[in-house]
C-alpha positions as CSV (number, residue, x, y, z in Angstrom):
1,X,-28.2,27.7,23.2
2,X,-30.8,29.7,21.2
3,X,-34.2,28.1,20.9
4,X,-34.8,29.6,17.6
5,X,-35.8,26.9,14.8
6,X,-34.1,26.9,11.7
7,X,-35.6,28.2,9.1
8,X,-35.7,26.1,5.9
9,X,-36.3,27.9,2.4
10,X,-37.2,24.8,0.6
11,X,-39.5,22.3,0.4
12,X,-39.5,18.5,1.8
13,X,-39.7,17.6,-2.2
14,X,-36.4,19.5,-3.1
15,X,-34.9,17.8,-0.1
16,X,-35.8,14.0,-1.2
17,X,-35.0,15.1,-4.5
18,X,-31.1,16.0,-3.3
19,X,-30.8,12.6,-1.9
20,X,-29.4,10.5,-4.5
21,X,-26.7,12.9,-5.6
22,X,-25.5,13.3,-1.7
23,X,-25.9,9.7,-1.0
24,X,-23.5,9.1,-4.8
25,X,-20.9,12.1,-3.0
26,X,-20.4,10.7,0.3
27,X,-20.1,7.1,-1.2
28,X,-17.6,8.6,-3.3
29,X,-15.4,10.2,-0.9
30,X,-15.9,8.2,2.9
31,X,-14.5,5.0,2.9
32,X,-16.5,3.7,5.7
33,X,-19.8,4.9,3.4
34,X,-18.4,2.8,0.3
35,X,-17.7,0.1,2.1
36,X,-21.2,-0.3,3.5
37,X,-22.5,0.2,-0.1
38,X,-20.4,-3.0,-1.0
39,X,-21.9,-4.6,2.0
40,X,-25.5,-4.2,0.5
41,X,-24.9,-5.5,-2.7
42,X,-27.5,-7.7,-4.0
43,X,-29.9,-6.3,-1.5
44,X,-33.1,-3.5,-2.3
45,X,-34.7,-1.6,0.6
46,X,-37.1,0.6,0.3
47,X,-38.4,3.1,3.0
48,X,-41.8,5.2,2.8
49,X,-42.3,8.9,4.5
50,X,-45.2,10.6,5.7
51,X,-45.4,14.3,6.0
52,X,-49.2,15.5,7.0
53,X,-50.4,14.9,3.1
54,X,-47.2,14.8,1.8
55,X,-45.8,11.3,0.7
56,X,-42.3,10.0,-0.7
57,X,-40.7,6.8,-1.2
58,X,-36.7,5.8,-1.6
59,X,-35.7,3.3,-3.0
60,X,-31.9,1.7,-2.6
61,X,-30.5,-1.0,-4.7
62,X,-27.3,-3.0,-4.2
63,X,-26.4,-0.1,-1.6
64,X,-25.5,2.5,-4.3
65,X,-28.2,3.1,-6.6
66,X,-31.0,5.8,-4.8
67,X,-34.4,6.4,-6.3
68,X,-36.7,9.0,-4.9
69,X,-40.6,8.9,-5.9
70,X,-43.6,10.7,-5.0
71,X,-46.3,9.2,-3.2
72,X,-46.2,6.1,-1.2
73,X,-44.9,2.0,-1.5
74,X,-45.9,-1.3,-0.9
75,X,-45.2,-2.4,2.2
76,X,-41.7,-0.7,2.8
77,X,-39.0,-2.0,5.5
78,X,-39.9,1.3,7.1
79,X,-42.2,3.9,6.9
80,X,-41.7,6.6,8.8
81,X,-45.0,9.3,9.9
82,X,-44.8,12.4,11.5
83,X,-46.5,15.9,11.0
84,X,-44.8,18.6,9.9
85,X,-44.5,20.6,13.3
86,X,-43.3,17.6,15.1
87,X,-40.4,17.7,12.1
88,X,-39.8,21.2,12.6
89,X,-40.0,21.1,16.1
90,X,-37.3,18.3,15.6
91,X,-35.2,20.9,13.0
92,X,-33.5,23.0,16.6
93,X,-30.1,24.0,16.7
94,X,-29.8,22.5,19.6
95,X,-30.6,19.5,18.2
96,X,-28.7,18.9,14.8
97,X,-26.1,16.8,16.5
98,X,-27.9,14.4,15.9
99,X,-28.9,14.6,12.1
100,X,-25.3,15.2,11.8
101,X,-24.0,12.1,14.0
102,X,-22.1,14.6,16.0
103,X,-20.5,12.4,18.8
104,X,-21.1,9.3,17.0
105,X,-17.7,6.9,16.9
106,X,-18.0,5.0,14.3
107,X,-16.2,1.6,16.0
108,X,-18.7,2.0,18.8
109,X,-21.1,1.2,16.2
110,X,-19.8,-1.7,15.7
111,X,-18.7,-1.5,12.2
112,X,-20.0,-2.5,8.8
113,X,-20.7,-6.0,9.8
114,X,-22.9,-4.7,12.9
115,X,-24.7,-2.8,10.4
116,X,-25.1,-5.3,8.3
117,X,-26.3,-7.5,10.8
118,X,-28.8,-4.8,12.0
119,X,-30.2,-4.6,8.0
120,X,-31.1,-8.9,8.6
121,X,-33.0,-7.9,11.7
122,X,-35.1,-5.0,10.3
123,X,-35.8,-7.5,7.1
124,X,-37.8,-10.2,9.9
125,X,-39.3,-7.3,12.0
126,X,-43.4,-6.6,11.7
127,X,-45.1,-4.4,14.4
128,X,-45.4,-0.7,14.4
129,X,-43.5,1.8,17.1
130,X,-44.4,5.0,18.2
131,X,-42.0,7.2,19.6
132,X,-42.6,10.1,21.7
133,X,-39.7,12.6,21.8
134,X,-39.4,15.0,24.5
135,X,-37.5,17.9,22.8
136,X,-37.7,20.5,25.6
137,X,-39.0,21.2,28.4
138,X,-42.5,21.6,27.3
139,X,-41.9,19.9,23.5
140,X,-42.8,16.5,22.4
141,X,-42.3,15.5,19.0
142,X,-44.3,12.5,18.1
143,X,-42.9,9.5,15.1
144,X,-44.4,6.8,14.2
145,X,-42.1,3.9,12.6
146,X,-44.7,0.6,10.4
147,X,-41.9,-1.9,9.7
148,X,-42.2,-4.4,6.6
149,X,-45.5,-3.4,6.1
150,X,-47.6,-4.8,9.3
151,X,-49.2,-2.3,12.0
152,X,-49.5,-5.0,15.0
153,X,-48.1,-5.6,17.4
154,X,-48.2,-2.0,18.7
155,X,-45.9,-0.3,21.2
156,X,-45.0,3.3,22.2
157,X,-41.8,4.5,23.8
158,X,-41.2,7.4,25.6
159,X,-37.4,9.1,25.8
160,X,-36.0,12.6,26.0
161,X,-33.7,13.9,22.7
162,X,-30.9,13.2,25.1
163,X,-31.5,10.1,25.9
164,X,-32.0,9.6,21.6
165,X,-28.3,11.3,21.4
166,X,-26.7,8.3,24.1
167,X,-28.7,5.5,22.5
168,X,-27.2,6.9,18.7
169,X,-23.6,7.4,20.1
170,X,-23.9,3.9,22.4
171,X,-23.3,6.1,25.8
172,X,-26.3,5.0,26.7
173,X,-27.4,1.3,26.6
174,X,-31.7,1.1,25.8
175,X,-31.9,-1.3,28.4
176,X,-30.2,0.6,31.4
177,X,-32.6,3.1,30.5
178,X,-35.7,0.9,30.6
179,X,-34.6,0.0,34.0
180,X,-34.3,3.3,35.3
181,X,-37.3,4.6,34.2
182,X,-35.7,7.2,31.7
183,X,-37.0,5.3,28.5
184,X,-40.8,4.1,29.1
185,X,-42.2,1.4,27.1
186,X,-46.2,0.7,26.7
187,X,-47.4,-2.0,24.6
188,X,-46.0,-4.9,22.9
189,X,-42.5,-5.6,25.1
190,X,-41.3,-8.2,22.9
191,X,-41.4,-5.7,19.6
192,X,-39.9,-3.1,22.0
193,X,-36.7,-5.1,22.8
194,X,-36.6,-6.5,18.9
195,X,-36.1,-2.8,18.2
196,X,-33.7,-2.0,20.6
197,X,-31.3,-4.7,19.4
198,X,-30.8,-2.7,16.2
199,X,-28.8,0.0,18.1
């Protein structure tokens, strides 16, 4: 498949800004997306991203009620960091499966409640992660995930986009991967495996 990126026309601020009128649609019209809402209700979570100097918070209340704001939060369940050219080199053809959940069975997920359970994990985890994602042959894209607010413990983990893609549609189990060398872990262990146990 071409290598050619995607070119986007519009800016990461008209993207976040789409959010909470995509997020109201496909609540609307999935079942499986309403009935994770319901799941959530009660609950707020809110998530921080980094672009180079750009900065944007969303907020989500009671799993149907999205805010997008400019700038950063207070110690967010996640905050995700990356620069712009990791993100672009992210945005390949060849790699929007995975933004669209192509090959992702939704039982093998383990349904609402697994998701739900996964939300009470991410709530009690602290530590930061850095994730180095080999893209190509010759292209790593780098992402840094600060969870609840804390930057220590520390870990890294190295994995190809394919091995991202099996983790995402469970074909591939983190472990087995550990073991075979295919996912490399340096660091805190212990926040490594935490992780690992929301997939």
């Amino acid at each position: 498949m071409s290598e050619q990126m995607i070119n986007l026309s519009f800016s990461m601020k008209e993207i976040f800004g789409l959010i909470p009128d995509i997020a109201s649609s496909v609540i609307r019209y999935n079942s499986v997306a309403a009935g994770l809402a319901d799941s959530f209700q009660g609950k707020e979570m809110g998530f921080a991203f980094q672009f180079d100097d750009e900065a944007y918070s969303l907020t989500i209340r009671n799993g149907r009620d999205f805010a997008v704001g400019n700038g950063n939060m207070e110690k967010p369940l996640v905050k995700v960091t990356m620069s712009m050219s990791d993100l672009e080199q992210l945005i390949k053809v060849r790699n929007a499966a995975v933004f669209l959940g192509k090959g992702v069975d939704p039982e093998k997920l383990g349904g609402i409640s697994r998701l739900a359970q996964s939300y009470e994990k991410l709530s009690g985890l602290k530590g930061s992660i850095v994730t180095e994602l080999k893209t190509g042959p010759s292209e790593t894209s780098r992402i840094a995930f600060t969870f609840n607010g804390s930057d220590s413990p520390k870990a890294t983990i190295r994995l190809t986009m394919d091995n991202l893609v099996g983790i995402i549609s469970k074909k591939d189990n983190p472990v087995n991967l550990f073991m075979s060398g295919q996912l490399q872990v340096d660091g805190d262990m212990g926040l490594a495996m935490n992780v690992q146990t929301l997939f």
